[in-house]
PAZAPA-4460 file (N, C-alpha, C; in steps of 0.05 Angstrom, whole numbers, plus 32768, in hexadecimal, padded with zeros to 4 digits):
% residues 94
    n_x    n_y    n_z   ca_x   ca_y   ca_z    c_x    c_y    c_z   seq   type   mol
   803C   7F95   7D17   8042   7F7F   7D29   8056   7F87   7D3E     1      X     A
   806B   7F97   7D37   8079   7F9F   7D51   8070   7FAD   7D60     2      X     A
   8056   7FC4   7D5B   8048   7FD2   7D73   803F   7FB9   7D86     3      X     A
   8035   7F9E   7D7D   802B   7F8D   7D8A   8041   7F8A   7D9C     4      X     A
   8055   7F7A   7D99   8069   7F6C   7DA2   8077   7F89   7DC0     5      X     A
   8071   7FA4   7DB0   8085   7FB6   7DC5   8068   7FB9   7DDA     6      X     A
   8054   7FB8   7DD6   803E   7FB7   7DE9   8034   7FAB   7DFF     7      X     A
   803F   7F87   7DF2   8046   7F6B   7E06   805C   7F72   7E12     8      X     A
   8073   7F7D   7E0A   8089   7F82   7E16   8087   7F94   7E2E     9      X     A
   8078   7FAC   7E23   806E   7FC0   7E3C   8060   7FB0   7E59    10      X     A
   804A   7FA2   7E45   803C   7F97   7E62   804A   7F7E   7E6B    11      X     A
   805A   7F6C   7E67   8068   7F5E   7E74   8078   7F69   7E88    12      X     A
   808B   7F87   7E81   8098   7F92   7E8F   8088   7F93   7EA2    13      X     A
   8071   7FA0   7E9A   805F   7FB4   7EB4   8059   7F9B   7EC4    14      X     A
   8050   7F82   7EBD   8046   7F6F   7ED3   8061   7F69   7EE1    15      X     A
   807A   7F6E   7ED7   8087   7F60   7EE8   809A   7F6F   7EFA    16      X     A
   8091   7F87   7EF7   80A0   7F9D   7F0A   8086   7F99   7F26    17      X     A
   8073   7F9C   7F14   8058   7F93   7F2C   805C   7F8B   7F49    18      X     A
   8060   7F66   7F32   8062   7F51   7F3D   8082   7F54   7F52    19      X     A
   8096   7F5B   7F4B   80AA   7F5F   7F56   80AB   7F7A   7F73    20      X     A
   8099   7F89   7F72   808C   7FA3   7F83   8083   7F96   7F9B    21      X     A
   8066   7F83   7F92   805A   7F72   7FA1   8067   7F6C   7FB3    22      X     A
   8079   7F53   7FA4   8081   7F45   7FB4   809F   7F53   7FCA    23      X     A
   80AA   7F62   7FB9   80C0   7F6E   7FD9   80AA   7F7D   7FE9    24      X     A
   8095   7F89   7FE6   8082   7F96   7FFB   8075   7F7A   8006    25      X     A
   806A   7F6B   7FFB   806B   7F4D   8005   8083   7F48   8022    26      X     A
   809C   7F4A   8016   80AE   7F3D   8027   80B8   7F53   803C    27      X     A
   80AE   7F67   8039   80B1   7F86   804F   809C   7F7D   8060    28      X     A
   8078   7F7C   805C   806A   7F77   8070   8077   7F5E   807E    29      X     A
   807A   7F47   8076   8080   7F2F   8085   8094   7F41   8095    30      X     A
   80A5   7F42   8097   80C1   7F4E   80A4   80B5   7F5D   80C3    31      X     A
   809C   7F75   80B7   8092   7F8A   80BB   8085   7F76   80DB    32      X     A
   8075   7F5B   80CD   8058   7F52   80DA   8075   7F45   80EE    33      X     A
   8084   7F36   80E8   8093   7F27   8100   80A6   7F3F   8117    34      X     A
   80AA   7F4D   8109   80B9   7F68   811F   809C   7F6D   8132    35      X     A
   8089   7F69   812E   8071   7F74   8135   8061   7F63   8154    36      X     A
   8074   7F48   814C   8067   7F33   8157   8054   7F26   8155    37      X     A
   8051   7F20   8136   8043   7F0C   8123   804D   7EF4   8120    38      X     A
   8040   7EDA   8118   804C   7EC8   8112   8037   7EB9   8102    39      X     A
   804B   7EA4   80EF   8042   7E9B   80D8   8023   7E83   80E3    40      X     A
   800C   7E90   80D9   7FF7   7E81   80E0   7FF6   7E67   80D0    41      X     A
   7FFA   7E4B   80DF   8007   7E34   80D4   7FEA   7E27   80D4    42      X     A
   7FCC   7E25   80DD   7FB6   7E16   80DF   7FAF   7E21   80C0    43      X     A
   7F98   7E16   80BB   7F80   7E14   80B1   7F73   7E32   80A8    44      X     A
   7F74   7E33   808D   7F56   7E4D   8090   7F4B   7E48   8076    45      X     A
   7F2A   7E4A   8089   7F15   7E42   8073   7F10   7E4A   805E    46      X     A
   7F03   7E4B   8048   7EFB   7E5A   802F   7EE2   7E70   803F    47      X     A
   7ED0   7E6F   804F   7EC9   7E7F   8053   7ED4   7EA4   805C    48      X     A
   7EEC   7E9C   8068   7EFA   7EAC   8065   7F0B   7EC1   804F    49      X     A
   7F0A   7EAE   803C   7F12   7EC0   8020   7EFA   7EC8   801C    50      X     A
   7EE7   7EB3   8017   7ECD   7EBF   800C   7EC5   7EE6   801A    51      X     A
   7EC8   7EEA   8033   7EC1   7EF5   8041   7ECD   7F15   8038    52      X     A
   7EEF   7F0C   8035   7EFB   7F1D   8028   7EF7   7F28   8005    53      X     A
   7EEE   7F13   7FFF   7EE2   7F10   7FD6   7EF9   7F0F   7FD8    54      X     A
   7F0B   7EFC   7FE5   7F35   7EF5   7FD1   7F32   7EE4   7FC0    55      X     A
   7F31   7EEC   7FAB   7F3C   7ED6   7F97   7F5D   7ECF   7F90    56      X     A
   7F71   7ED7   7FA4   7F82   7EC5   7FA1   7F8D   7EB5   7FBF    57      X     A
   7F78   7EA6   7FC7   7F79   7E93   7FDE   7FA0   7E82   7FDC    58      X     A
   7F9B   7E7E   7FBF   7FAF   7E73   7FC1   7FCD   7E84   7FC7    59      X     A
   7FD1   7E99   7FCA   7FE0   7EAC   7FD3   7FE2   7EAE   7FF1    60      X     A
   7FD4   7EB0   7FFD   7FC8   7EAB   8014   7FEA   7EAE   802C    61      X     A
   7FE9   7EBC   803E   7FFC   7EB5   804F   7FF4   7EC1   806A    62      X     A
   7FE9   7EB9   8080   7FDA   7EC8   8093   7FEC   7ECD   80AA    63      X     A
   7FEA   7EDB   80B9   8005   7EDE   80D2   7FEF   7EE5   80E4    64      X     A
   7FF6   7ED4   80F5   7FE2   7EE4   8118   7FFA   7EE9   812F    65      X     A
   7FE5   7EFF   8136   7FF7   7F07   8158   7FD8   7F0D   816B    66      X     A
   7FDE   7EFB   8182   7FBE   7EFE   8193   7FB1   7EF1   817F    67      X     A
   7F92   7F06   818C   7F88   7EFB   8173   7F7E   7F0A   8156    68      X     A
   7F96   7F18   8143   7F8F   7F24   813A   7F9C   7F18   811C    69      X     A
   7F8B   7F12   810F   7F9A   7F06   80F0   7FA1   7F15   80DA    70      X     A
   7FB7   7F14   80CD   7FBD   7F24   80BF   7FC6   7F13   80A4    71      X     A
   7FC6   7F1A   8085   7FC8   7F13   8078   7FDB   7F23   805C    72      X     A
   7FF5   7F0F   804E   8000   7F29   8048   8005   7F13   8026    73      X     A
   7FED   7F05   801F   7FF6   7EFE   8003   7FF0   7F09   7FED    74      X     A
   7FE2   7F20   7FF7   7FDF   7F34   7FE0   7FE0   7F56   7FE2    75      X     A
   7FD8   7F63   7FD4   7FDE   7F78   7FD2   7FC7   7F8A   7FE9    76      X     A
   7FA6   7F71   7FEE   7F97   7F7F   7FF9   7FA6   7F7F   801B    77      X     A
   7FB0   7F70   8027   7FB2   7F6D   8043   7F9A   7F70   8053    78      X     A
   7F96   7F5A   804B   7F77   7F59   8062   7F84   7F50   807B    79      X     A
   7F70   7F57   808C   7F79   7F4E   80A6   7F54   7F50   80B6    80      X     A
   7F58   7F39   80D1   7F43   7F3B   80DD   7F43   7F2F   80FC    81      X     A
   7F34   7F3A   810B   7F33   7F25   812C   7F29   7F14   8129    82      X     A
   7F0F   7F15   8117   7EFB   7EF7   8119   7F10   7EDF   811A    83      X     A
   7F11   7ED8   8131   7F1E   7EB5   812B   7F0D   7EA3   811B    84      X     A
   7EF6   7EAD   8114   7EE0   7E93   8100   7EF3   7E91   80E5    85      X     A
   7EEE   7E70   80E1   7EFD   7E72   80C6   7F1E   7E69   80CB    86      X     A
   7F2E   7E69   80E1   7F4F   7E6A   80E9   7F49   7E4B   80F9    87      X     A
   7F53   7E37   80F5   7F4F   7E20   8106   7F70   7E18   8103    88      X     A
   7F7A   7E17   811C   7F98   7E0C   8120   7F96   7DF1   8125    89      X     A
   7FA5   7DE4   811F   7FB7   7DC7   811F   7FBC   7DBF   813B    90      X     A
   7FB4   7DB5   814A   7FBC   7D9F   815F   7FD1   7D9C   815E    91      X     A
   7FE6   7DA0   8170   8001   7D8D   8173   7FFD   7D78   8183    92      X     A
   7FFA   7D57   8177   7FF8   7D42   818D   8015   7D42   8196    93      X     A
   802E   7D40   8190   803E   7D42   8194   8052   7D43   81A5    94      X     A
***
């Protein structure tokens, strides 16, 4: 039973050095995309757009555009694309 327990122990470590990797490379691109002249894409994006990519973590999701070029940094793939199909921004009536 302790081989069990030092094995969970291993892979907890291992997910969470991962997860911790990720995310400061996570918070390097952002840094990376706004020095760049990116900015946080605040509209709408469709499911066809994940679909397109096969992302299954939509919900991660964080897209940055500059022009028209979208970039995406909630995962490890960084997709990025020009097609505006799929990106629908918000109206400001305001």
């Amino acid at each position: 039973m302790a081989f069990a327990n030092c094995r969970e122990q291993v892979y907890i470590f291992s997910w969470l050095t991962d997860y911790t990797d990720t995310k400061e490379m996570t918070m390097k691109l952002k840094e990376k995309l706004k020095e760049e002249g990116y900015s946080r894409f605040r509209g709408a994006v469709d499911a066809s757009v994940y679909e397109y990519f096969n992302c299954d973590r939509s919900w991660k999701a964080e897209w940055y555009l500059k022009e028209d070029h979208f970039r995406c940094c909630g995962c490890k793939e960084r997709c990025e694309t020009s097609d505006p199909e799929g990106f629908q921004l918000f109206l400001d009536l305001g």
